[in-house]
Structure formats: C-alpha cells, structure tokens
C-alpha positions as CSV (number, residue, x, y, z in Angstrom):
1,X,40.1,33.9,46.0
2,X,39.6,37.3,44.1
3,X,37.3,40.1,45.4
4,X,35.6,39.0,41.6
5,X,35.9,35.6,41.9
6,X,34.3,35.5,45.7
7,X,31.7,37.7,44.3
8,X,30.6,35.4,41.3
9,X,30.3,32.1,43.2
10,X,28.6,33.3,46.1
11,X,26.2,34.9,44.1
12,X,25.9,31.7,42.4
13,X,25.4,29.6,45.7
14,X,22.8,32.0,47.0
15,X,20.9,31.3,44.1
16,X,21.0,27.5,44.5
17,X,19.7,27.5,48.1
18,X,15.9,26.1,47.8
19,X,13.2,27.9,49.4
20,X,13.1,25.9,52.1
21,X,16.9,26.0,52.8
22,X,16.6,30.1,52.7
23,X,14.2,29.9,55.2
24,X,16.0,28.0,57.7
25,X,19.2,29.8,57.0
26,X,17.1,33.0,58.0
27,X,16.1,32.0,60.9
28,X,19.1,30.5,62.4
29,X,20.9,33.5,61.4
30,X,18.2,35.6,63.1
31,X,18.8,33.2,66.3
32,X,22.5,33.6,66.2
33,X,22.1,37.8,65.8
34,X,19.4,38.5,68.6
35,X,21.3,35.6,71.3
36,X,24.3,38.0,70.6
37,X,22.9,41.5,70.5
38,X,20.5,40.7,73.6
39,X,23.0,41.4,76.5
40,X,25.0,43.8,74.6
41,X,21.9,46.3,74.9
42,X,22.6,48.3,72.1
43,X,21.2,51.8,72.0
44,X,21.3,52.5,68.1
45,X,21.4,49.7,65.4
46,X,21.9,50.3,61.7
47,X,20.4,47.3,60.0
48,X,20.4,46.8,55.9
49,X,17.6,46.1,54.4
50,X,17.6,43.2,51.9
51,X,16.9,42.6,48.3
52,X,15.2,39.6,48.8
53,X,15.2,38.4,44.9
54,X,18.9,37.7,45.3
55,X,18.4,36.1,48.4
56,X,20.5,38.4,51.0
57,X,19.7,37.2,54.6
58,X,16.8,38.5,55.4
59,X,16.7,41.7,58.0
60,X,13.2,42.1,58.4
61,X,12.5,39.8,61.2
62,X,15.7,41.3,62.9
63,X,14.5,45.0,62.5
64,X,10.8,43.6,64.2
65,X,12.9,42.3,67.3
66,X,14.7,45.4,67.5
67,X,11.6,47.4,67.9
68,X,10.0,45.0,70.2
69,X,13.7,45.6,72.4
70,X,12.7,49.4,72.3
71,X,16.8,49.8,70.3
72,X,16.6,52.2,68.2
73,X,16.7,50.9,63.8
74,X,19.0,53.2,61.4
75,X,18.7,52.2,57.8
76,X,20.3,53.8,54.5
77,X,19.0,55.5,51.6
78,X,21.9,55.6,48.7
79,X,22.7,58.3,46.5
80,X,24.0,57.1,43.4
81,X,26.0,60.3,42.3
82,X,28.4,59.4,44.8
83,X,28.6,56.1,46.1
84,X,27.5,57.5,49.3
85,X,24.5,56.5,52.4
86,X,23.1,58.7,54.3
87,X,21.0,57.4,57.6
88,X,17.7,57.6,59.2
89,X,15.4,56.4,62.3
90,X,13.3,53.7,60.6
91,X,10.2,54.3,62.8
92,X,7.1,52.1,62.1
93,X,4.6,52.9,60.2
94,X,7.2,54.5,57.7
95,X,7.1,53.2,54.1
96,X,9.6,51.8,52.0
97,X,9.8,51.7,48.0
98,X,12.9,50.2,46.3
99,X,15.9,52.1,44.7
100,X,17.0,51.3,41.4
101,X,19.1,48.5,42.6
102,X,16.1,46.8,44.1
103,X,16.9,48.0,47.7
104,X,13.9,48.9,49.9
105,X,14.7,52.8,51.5
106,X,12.4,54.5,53.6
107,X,10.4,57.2,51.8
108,X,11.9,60.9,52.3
109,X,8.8,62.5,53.8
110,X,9.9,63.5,57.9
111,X,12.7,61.2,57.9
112,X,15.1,61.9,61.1
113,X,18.5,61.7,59.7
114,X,21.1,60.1,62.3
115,X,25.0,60.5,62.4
116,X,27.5,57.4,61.9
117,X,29.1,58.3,65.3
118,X,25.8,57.6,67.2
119,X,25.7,54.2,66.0
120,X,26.6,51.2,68.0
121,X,26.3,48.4,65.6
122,X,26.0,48.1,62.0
123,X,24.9,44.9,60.4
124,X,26.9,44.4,57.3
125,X,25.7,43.1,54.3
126,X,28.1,41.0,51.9
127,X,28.6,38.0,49.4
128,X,31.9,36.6,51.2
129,X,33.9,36.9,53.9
130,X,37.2,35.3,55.0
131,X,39.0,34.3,58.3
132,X,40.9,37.8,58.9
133,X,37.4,39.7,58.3
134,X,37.5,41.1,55.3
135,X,34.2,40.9,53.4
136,X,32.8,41.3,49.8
137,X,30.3,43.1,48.8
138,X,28.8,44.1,45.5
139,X,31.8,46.3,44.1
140,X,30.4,49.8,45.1
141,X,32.1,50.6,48.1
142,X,29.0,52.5,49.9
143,X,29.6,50.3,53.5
144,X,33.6,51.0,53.3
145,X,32.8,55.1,52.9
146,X,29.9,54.4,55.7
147,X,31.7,52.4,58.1
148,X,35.2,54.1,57.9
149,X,32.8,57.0,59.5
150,X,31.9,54.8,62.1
151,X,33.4,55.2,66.0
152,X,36.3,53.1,66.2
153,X,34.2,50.7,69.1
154,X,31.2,50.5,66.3
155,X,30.7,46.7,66.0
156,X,30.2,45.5,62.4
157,X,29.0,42.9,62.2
158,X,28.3,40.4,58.6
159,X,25.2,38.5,58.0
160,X,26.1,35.7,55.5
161,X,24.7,32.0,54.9
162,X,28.0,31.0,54.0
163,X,31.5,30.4,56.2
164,X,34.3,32.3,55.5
165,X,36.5,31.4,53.1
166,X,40.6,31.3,54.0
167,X,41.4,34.5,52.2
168,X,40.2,36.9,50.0
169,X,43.2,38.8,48.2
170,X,43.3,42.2,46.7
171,X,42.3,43.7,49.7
172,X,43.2,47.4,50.0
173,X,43.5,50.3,52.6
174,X,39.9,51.4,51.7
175,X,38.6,47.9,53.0
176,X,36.8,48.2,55.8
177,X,37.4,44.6,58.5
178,X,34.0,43.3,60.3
179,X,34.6,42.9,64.1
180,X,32.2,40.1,63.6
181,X,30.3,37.9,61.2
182,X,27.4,35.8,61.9
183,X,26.3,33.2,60.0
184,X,23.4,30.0,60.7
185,X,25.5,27.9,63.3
186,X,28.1,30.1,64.9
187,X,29.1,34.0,65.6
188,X,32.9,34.6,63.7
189,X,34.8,37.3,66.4
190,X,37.4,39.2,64.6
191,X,38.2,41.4,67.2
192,X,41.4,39.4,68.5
193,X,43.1,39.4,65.2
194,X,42.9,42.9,64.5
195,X,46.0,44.4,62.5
C-alpha cells in the first residue's frame, strides 16, 4: 500500500468507528501505553496532543497519568513556515488553543522550551503503520525532522487503533522507523528488526 493510499483509508476507517468503539479503543490503548511505560521509568515524555474531530487516539488521559507518575510531559507547537516543532514542559495549569490545523498547543506565555536530546520517549502520532515500522502520517513531515533529532536510544513509539498493515512502499531515507507501536490489544517491538 502507498504512503497516499494508507493515508486515505485509514482516515476513512477512523471515521467509521462509533462513539462507543473510540472510546474503548482509547482506553485499551491507554492500558497497553501506561503497563509498558510503568517499569521503564521514563524521565521526559513527549506526548502529541490530538485533534479529537478526526479521531486520533486520544493523549489526554495518558498526559494526566504521566503527571500523576511525577515524568516529566513535552508537547509541540508547529511552525508552519517550515515544517518544523519546537518543544516545551506542558506544566498544569498551562492553556491550550488550537493551531490552524486543529491541533491543541500550549499558549506561548512562560513556556520552558526542552531539547529533542533530553527526551526519552516520544509518542508518535500516525494514520498507518506496517510490520518493519514505518508509519504514515499526514504528509508534512514535522515528526521525521523532530525525531531524526532524537538520541539514537529515544523510543518512538505509535499510537494507532489499527494493526499494521504488511508494507507500506515509497518509503525514503527521510522516514523516520518507530521502535514500537501500540495499539488496543498488543505492543508491536520493532527494535529486533532494525536495518
């Protein structure tokens, strides 16, 4: 399947899921992420946050748990200029308004910016994924520039209601590979077939 093509029909099947069959997705998908991130410990988590009109999984229950684990939540603002994130603490009580793609950001006022190298695990958003790791997003390239920043040892992990799919072609050198994807029944390790 085609970077398009995966992009189309997923966006399509997201749309289908009822309101009761979101919320049950989200919150097995929430079970799956804190049962894995619990003994990891993590120190510094960046976590998207969702447009939840086009039903992307939905982070805010994970970013609560986070807090209440005393890990430390990194979120992006985008700049549209060019196709690039920067990063900041997401401390409660800060606010959040919605780009111009819909995407909640934290207001600009005393934001503490934080560096890609100091984060431990990002959780990746996407429309598809496929067995080698390779994920689809919507088209812009912002989490390839962010991750390829990353540490090497950063875990990136997908959130997605849907299992992979066998292979997604045009793939390039820019693409960044999840470690990991996680979706309602089962964590997907990527790790061990690493090219």
């Amino acid at each position: 399947m085609t970077k398009a093509e995966a992009r189309k029909y997923f966006r399509e099947r997201r749309k289908l899921l009822t309101h009761e069959a979101y919320q049950l997705a989200n919150q097995m998908v929430y079970e799956q992420v804190t049962a894995f991130l619990a003994p990891l410990k993590p120190k510094s988590v960046h976590c998207y946050l969702p447009i939840l009109k086009n039903k992307e999984v939905n982070t805010w229950p994970i970013v609560e748990w986070l807090n209440k684990q005393a890990i430390r939540v990194v979120v992006p603002r985008s700049s549209v200029n060019d196709n690039t994130m920067q990063h900041y603490q997401l401390v409660q009580g800060v606010k959040c308004d919605e780009n111009a793609w819909g995407i909640p950001e934290p207001k600009t006022d005393s934001l503490i910016p934080v560096s890609e190298q100091t984060i431990d695990v990002v959780l990746v958003p996407l429309l598809a994924f496929d067995q080698q790791g390779h994920r689809v997003g919507y088209g812009k390239g912002y989490y390839d520039v962010f991750l390829s920043k990353c540490l090497p040892d950063t875990l990136k992990i997908g959130l997605s209601f849907f299992p992979p799919i066998p292979e997604i072609t045009g793939v390039n050198h820019l693409d960044i590979r999840l470690t990991h994807a996680i979706t309602p029944d089962r964590l997907w390790n990527f790790t061990d077939s690493r090219h």
